[in-house]
Structures are given as C-alpha cells and as structure tokens.
C-alpha positions as CSV (number, residue, x, y, z in Angstrom):
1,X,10.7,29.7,-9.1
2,X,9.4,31.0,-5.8
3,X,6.8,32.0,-4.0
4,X,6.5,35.4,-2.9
5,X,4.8,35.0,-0.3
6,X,5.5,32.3,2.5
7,X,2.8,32.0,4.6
8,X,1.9,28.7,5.5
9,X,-1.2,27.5,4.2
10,X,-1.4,23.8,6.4
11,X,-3.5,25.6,9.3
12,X,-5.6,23.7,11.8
13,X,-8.6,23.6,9.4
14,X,-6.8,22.7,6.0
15,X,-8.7,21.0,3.6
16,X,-12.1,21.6,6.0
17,X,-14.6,23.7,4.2
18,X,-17.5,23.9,6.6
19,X,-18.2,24.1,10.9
20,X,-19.4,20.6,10.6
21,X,-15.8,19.6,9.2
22,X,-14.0,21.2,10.8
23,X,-15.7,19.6,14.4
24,X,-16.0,16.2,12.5
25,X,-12.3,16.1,12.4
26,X,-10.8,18.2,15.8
27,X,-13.1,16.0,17.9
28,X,-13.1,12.6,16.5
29,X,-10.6,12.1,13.5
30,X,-7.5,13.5,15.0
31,X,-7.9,11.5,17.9
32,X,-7.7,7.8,16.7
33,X,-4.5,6.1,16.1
34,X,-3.5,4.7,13.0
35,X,-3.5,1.4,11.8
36,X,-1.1,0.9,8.4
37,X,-2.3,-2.5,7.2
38,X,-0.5,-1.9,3.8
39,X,3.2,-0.5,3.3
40,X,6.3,-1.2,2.4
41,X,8.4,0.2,5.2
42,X,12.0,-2.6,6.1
43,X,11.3,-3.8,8.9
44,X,15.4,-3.8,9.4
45,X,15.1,-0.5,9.7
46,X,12.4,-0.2,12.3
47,X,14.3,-3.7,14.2
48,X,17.5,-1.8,14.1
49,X,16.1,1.3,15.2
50,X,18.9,4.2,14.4
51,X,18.5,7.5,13.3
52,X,17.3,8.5,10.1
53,X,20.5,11.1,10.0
54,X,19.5,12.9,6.7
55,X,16.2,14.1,5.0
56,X,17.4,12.5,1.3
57,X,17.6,9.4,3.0
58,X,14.0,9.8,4.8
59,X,12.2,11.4,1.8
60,X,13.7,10.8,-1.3
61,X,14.8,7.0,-1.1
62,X,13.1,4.8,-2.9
63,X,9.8,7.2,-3.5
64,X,8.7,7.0,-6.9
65,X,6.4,9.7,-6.5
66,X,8.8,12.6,-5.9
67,X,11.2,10.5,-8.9
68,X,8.4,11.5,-11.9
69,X,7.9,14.6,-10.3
70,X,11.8,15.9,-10.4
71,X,12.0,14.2,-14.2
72,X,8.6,15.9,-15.2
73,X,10.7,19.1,-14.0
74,X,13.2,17.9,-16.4
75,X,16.2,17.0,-13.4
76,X,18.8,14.9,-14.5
77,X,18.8,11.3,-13.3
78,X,21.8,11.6,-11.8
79,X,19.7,13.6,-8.6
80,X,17.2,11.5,-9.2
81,X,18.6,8.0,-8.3
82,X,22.0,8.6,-9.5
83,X,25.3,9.0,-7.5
84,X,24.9,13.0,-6.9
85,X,25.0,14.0,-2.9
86,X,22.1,13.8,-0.5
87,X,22.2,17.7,-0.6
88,X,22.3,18.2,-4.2
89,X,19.1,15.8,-4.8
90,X,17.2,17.4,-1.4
91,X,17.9,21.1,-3.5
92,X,16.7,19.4,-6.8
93,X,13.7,18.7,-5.2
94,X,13.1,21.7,-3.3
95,X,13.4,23.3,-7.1
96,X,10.9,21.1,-8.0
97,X,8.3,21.4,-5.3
98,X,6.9,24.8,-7.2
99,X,6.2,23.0,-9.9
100,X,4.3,20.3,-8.3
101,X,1.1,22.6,-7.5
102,X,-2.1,20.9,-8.0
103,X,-0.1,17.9,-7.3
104,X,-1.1,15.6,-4.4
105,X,2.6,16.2,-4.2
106,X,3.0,19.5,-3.0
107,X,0.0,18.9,-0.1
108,X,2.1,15.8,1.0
109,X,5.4,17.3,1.3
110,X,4.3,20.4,3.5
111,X,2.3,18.4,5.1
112,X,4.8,16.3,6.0
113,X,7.3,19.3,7.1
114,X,5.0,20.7,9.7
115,X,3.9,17.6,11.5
116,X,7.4,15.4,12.0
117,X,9.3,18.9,11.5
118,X,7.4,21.6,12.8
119,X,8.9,23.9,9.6
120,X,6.1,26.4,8.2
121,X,8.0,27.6,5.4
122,X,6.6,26.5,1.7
123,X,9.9,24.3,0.5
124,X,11.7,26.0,-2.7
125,X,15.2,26.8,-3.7
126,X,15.3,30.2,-1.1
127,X,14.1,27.9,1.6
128,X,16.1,24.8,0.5
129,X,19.2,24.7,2.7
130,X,17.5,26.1,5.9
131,X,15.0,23.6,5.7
132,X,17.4,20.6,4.5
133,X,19.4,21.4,8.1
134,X,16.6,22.2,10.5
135,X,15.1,18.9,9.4
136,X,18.7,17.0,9.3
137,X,18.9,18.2,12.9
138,X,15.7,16.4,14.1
139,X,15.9,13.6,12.2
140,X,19.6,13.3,13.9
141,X,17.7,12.8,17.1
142,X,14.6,10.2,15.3
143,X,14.7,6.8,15.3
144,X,11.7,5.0,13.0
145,X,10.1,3.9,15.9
146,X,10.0,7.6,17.2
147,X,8.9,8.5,13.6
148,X,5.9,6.2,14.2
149,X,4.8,7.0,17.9
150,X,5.2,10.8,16.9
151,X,1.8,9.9,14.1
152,X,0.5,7.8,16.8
153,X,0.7,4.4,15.0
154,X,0.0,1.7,16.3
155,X,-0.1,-1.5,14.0
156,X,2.2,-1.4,10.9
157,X,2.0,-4.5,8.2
158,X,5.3,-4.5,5.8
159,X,5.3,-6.2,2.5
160,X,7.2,-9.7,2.8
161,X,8.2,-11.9,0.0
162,X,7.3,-15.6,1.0
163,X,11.0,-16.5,0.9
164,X,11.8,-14.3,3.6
165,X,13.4,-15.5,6.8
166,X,11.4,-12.5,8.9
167,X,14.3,-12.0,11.4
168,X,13.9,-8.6,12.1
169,X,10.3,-9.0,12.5
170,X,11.2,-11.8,15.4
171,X,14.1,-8.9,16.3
172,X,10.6,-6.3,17.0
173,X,8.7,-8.9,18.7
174,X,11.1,-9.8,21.2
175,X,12.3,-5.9,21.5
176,X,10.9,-3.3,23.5
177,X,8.5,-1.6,20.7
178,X,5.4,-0.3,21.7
179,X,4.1,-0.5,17.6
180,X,3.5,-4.1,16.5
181,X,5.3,-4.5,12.8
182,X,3.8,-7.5,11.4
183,X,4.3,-9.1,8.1
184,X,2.2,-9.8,4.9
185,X,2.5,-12.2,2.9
186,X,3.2,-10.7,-1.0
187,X,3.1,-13.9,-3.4
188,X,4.1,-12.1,-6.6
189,X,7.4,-14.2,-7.1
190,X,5.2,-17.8,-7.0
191,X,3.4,-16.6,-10.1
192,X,6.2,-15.6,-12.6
193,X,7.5,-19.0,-14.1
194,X,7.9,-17.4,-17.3
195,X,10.3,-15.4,-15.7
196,X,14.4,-15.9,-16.3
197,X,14.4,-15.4,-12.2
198,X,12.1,-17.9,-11.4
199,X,14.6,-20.7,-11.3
200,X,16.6,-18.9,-8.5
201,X,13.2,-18.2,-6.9
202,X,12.9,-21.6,-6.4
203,X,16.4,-22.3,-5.6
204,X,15.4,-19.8,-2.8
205,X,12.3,-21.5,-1.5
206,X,14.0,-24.7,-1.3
207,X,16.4,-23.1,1.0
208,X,13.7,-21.2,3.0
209,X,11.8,-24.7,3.4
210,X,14.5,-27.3,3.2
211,X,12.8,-29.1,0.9
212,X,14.5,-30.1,-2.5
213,X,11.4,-29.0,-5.3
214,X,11.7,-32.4,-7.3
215,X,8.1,-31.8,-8.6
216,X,4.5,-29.4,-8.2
217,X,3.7,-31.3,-5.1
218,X,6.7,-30.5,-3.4
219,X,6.2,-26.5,-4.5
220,X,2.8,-26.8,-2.9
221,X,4.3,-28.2,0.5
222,X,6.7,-25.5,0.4
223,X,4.2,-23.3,-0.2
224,X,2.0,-24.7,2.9
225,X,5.7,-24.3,5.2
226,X,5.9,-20.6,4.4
227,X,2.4,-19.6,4.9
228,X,2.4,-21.5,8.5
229,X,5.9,-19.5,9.1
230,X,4.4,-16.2,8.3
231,X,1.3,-16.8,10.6
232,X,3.6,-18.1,12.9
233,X,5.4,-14.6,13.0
234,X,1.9,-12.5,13.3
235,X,1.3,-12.4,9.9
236,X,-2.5,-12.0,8.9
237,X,-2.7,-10.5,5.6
238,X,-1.9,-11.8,2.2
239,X,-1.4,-9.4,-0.9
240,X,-1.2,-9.7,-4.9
241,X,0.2,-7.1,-7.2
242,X,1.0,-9.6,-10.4
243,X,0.3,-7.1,-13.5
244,X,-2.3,-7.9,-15.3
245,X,-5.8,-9.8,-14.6
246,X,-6.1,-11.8,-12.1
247,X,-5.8,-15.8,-13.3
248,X,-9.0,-17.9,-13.8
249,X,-8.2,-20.2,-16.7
250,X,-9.8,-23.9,-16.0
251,X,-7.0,-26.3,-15.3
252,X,-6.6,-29.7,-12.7
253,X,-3.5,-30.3,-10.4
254,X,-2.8,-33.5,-12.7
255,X,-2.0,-30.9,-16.1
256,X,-0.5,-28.2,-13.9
257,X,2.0,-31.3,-12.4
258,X,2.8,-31.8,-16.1
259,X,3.0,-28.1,-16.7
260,X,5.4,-28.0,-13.8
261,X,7.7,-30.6,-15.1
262,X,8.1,-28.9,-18.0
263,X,9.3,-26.4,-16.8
264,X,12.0,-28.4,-14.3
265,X,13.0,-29.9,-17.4
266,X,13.9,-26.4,-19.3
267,X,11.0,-27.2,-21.9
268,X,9.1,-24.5,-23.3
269,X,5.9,-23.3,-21.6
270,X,3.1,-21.9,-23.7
271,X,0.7,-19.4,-23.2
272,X,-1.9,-21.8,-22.3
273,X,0.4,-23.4,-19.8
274,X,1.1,-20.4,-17.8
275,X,-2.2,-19.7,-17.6
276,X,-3.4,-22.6,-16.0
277,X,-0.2,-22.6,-13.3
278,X,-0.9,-19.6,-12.3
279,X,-4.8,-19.8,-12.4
280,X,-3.9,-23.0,-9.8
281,X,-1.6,-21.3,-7.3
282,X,-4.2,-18.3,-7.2
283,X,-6.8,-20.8,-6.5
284,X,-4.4,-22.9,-3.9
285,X,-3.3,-19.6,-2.2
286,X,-6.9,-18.1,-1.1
287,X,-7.9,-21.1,0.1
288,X,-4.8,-21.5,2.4
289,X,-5.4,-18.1,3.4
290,X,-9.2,-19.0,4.4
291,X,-8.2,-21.8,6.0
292,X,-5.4,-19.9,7.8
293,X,-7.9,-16.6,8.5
294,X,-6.3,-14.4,7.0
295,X,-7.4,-11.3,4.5
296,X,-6.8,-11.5,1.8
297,X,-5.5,-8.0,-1.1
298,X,-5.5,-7.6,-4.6
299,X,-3.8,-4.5,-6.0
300,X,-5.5,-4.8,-9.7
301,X,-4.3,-2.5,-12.8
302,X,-0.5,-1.6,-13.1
303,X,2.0,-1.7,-15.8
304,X,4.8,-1.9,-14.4
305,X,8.1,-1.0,-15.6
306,X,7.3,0.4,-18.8
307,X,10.6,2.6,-19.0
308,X,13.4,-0.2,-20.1
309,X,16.2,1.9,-20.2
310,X,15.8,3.5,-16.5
311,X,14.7,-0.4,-15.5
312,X,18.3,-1.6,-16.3
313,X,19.5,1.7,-15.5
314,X,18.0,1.2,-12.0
315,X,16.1,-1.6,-11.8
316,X,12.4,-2.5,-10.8
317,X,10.7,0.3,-9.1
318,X,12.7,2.7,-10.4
319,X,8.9,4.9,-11.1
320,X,8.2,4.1,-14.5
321,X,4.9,2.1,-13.3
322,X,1.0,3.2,-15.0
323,X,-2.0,2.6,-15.2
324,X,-3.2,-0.2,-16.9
325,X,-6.6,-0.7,-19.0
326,X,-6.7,-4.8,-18.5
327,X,-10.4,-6.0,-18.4
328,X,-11.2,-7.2,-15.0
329,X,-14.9,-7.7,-14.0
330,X,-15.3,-11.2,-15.7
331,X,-12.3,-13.2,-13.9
332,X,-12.7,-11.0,-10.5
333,X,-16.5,-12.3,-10.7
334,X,-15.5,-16.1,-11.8
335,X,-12.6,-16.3,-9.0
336,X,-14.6,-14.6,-6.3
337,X,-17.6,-17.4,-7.2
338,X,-15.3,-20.2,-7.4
339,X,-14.5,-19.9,-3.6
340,X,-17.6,-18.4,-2.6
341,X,-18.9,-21.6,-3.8
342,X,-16.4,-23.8,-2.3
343,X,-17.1,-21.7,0.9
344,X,-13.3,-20.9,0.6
345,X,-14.0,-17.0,0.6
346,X,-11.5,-15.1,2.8
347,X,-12.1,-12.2,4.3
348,X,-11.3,-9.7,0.6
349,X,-9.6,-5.9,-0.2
350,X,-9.6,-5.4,-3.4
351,X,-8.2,-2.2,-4.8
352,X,-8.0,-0.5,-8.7
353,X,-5.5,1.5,-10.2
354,X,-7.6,2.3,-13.3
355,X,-10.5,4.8,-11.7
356,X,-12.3,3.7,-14.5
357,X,-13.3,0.5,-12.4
358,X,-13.7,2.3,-9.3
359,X,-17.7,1.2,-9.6
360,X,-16.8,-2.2,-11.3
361,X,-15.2,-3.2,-7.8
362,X,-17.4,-1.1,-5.4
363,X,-20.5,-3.2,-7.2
364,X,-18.6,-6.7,-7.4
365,X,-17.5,-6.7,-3.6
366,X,-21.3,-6.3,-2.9
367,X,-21.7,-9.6,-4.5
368,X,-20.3,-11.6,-2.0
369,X,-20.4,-10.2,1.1
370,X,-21.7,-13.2,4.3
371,X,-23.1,-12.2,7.9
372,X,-20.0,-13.8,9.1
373,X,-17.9,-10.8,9.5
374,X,-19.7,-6.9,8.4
375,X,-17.8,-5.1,5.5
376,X,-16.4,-8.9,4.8
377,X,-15.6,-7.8,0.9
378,X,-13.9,-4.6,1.0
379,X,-13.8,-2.0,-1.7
380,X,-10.2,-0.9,-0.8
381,X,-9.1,2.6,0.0
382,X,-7.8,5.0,-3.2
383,X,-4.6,3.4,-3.8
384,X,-1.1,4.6,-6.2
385,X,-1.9,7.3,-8.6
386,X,-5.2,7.2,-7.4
387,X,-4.4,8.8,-3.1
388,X,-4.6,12.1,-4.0
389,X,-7.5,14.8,-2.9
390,X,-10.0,13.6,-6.2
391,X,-9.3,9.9,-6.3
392,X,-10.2,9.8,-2.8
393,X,-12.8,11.8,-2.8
394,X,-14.2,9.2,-6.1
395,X,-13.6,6.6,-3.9
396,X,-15.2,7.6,-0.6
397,X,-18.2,8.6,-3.1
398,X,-18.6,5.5,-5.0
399,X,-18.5,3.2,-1.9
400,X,-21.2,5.7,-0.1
401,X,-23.1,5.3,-3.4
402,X,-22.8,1.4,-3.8
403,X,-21.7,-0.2,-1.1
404,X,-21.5,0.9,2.6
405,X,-18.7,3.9,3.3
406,X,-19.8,3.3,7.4
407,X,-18.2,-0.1,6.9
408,X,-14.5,0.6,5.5
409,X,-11.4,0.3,6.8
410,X,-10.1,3.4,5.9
411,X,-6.8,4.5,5.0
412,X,-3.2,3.0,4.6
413,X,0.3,4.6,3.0
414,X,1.5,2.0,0.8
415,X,4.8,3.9,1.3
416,X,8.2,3.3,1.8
417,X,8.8,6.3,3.5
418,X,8.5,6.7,7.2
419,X,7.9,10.2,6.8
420,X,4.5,9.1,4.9
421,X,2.3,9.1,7.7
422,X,0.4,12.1,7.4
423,X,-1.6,10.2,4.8
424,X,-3.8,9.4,6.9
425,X,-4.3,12.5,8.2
426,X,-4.9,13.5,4.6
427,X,-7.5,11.3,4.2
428,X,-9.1,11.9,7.3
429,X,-9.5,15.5,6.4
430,X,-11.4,14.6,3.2
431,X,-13.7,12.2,4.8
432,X,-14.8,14.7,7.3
433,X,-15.2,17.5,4.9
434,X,-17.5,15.9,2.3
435,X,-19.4,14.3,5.6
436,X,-19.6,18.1,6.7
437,X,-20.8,19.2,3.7
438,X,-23.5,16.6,3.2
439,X,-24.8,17.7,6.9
440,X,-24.7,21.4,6.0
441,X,-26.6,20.6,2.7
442,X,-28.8,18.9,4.4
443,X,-28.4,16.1,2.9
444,X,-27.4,14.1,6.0
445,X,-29.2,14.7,9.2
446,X,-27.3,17.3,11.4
447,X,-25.6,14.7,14.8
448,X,-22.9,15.5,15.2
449,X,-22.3,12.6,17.9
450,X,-23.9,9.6,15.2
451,X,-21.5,11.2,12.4
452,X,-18.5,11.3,15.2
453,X,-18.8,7.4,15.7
454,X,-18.6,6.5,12.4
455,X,-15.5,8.4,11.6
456,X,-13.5,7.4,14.2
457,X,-14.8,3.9,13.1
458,X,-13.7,4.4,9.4
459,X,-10.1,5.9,10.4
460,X,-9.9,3.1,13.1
461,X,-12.5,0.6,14.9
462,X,-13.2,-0.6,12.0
463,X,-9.9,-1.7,10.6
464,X,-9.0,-3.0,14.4
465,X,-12.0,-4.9,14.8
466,X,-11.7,-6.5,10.9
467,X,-7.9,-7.7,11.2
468,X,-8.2,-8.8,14.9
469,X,-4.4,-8.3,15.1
C-alpha cells in the first residue's frame, strides 16, 4: 500500500492548532536542550563512539515498538528479529509503516526522518530503498554522540544493572564528550529470588563486590558497595520495573535472614517468604537512596513477557510486554507512608502503564509532597504504551487537574534507539498546543511571556534544577 500523494505533512507547525501554539513552541520549546533522565541507550556504544553504518541497526534493533507493529502487519519473524538482512527487515518495515496510521508510530518515524535525515518523503515500499540509502549515507558519517548534539542533548541517564562494572561510563567521563551519560541504578535482578537466575545473580554480585554472600547481611553490604559505586560514577537516579505491585508485606530483618538462608540452602521458599524479602530490600533500597540523595522511579503496571514461544525464541524483550490490571493504590500509599514517616522519603517519579490509574498516582503523589524540594513527588511523564499523542495529552491533563503541571519534569524516551530523540520534541508540541488552546479559549489568561517561562521550565529548568546533575 501507498500513498498517492507524498507531500510531507511534518511542517514547522505540526501538531500546533492555534497562534498561541504555534509561538508557545517556536519561541520557547524549541529552544531548550534536552535532558533524557530515563533510557536505555549502551553506554558502549556512545564510549565507543563509531558510526551507526546502517538504518536497521539505528531503528529497528532492539525496538519493540516497530516489532508489534510489523507482526500486527502479519511480517514473518524472521524480519522481525530473525536472521533475514538489514535491507530486507528496513523494506518490511517500510511496507508496514502504511498500516501504522493513527499509530504514535507513524508520527515517530517521519518525525524521525526529517530531523536526523532531513528526508520529506512519507516512508512506504516506493520510497523504501531511496530512503534506506540516503539515510545509510548519513548515518555512515554519525557517531551517537553526533546523533545526540544534533537533538541538542545534554544529559543522558542509561539503565544499569547494579552488577555492572560501568567502564564505559568511566570511558565518557574521562573522554572528550560534551553530553554527560550517567548511570541509574535498575535493581530489578535483587528482587527475583524465586527466579532459576538468581543464584548466578548472586554469583555475580559477589564478583562485582568481592565479597563471598555467606548470609542476608552480607547481600545487604554488597548492596551498600554497589550503590556507593554507582554514585561514585555520577549516578543519581534509582529505578524499579519488577512486574507486579510494589512489595509492602510486614516482615523484620531477623525472618527475612532466615528466609535468606533458605534459600542458600536450596530449600523451598513460599509465597509468604518472598513477599517479605522482597518487601525488605524495597524498604532497604529507598532508604539508601535518601540517604545517598538520589530520586528515586517506579515504572508500575507491566506484564511482561506474555508471549513464551517468541520469549525462548528470542528472549526477554522480545515485545510481547502489556498492560497489567494489578491493584496499586493500597501498597503505593502504605510504602510511601512508611518512609514518609521514617523521614526516609526520597525525592519520587512514579509512572503507570495502566491509564486507568493515571489519577490514582496524580492524587497519591500529592500526598506526600515536603517544602524541601517543589514538585518533590512527581507524577511521571506518559510512559510505554502510554507516549503517544492521547496518553500524553491524559497525562499533561490529569496533573494540571490534580497536581501541579507548572512543576514537572517533562519528558524522557525510555528508548533504546538513538534515533528516538524527537520524543521530546513530540511532547513539547502537545504541551504547547493544549496551553494554546486554553489561552485562545480563554480559559487561561492571554501572556504570552508568563506561559513562555513555564514551558521552557517543564521541557527543561525544571528537570535541571530537580536532579542537580
């Protein structure tokens, strides 16, 4: 299928529907530099530094999004993430790109091709090659760093396992990069003792720490060496993406010692025992990470991996992740008490996959917010399934509605793509469009200047002045 027409539609004012708009973004959105505080971009890539070479590699790696997208279109797996060529699975998708109208995936992609490629053209199977090798020869010539000064970002924070030796961040921060690339530190792996991995987790903490884990208080010093390491290296940020609730069963350190005994000593855990291990390194972690100053991220509401065969077909992450329908008001209330009580509180982002519960966090972040720091709790940016034109629109609404949308810290990619960056860009569109039309309703008083302010604080200041990197 293609389109008979190929003008471009990703003109100066796309996505701005009124004067105000359309000057709330060209004078003050554009402008401000990006701060990513949440992707998963290698930081070997960036330390090494070397041309991306080839548009599969760039675009179609590792991104989930376009993967459902080409199988919704019916595309065999093998040009999906099987062993076909780089061209084959860049045609497949250009075949699929008609399809994905109304999708946030078709705004992305041109979006995407006219900022880092200057190419106009609407991608589809007449357009396919001419694109695939206008693109291959720019990207011959791109390093990731160039990628990112080109979107004018400045701070990028990767997703790091807390086993990670963070060489190649050391590699950037002793290298001539004008971006800082920090680390954050994604705890995921200290949860899943129920997991056939988790004894080789271990295995790999000990050898990350140098210290043999004989017992729980040993984990918990390991734990302690890893999180000074990571703030050692410029990390600031902690994150959680466990599926399920969050962990808030009532436990002490003495039963959860016992608990991890058991499980050194290959006896069975029960349900009631995993619970209260994991409720305890939940607990232990966001304290460290008040202590330490960090902030602290809970990604809340995927099933992941729901799609056996393709998971040992591919492995995890191979996009067969959803939304998940877990309760979470009652234990995001009793953990966020817990330290607000303890006066343990970090500095919080909490995001929801479910837009069912985009008011259930907007209203429970209000609950705890302290004069120490404005916009302390943070009702976190529309996030997954959730980033396209409506969910961010939801979410820009519900904050205005219950919380304070002058306060947030905008945007981030959660992407592994260094092509992603027009994201932001995305977002920044939206923002000043339903600002624009508010003012032109009248429903907002018409200052230009007063508006201005607050989005370059929303797409920047405020994110720069929150993190303090």
């Amino acid at each position: 299928m293609n389109f008979t027409k190929n003008k471009t539609f990703i003109n100066n004012n796309f996505l701005l529907e009124t004067d105000t708009a359309i000057k709330l973004y060209h004078q003050f959105a554009s402008k401000m530099p990006i701060i990513d505080y949440h992707n998963h971009l290698s930081a070997k890539q960036i330390a090494e530094n070397e041309p991306m070479i080839n548009i599969t590699d760039a675009w179609l790696s590792g991104d989930h999004y376009k993967w459902r997208g080409m199988r919704a279109n019916g595309v065999d797996e093998k040009f999906v993430t099987g062993n076909s060529t780089k061209e084959e699975k860049f045609e497949k998708w250009a075949e699929t790109v008609p399809y994905t109208v109304g999708n946030p995936l078709f705004h992305w992609t041109h979006l995407e091709l006219k900022r880092y490629f200057e190419i106009e053209d609407l991608l589809q199977p007449s357009t396919s090659k001419e694109i695939y090798e206008a693109a291959n020869q720019i990207l011959a010539k791109k390093t990731p760093a160039n990628l990112l000064e080109d979107m004018n970002v400045e701070v990028v924070c990767t997703t790091d396992d807390p086993t990670d030796n963070l060489e190649y961040h050391q590699q950037i921060a002793k290298g001539n990069f004008n971006i800082k690339v920090l680390p954050t530190f994604r705890s995921d792996g200290l949860f899943l003792i129920e997991s056939e991995n988790f004894r080789s987790y271990i295995e790999k903490l000990e050898k990350s720490t140098a210290i043999s884990i004989s017992n729980f208080e040993d984990l918990l010093k390991a734990i302690d060496l890893r999180i000074e390491f990571f703030h050692n290296n410029g990390c600031r940020l902690s994150d959680y993406g466990v599926e399920g609730n969050l962990f808030v069963d009532d436990y002490n350190e003495e039963e959860v010692s016992t608990i991890f005994s058991k499980f050194l000593n290959n006896e069975t855990l029960s349900d009631s025992d995993l619970g209260k291990y994991k409720s305890c390194i939940l607990h232990y972690l966001a304290r460290k990470y008040y202590t330490k100053g960090w902030t602290q991220q809970y990604h809340l509401g995927a099933i992941r991996n729901n799609n056996k065969r393709l998971q040992n077909l591919f492995g995890a992450d191979a996009g067969c992740d959803s939304i998940g329908d877990v309760p979470i008001a009652k234990s995001l209330s009793k953990f966020l008490n817990q330290l607000d009580s303890e006066e343990k509180l970090a500095k919080t982002i909490t995001y929801n996959l479910n837009p069912a519960y985009n008011e259930v966090l907007a209203t429970m972040m209000g609950n705890f917010n302290t004069s120490e720091v404005p916009g302390k709790m943070q009702y976190g940016a529309a996030w997954w399934f959730l980033d396209q034109k409506n969910g961010i629109e939801k979410q820009l609404n519900t904050l205005s509605n219950l919380g304070l949308l002058s306060r947030s810290i905008g945007m981030l990619t959660d992407s592994r793509s260094f092509l992603s960056f027009p994201r932001h860009e995305y977002f920044r569109r939206i923002l000043c469009n339903i600002l624009g039309k508010q003012i032109e309703r009248a429903e907002l008083p018409n200052d230009i200047n007063f508006f201005g302010k607050i989005v370059e604080n929303i797409c920047y200041n405020n994110a720069k002045n929150y993190f303090n990197f």
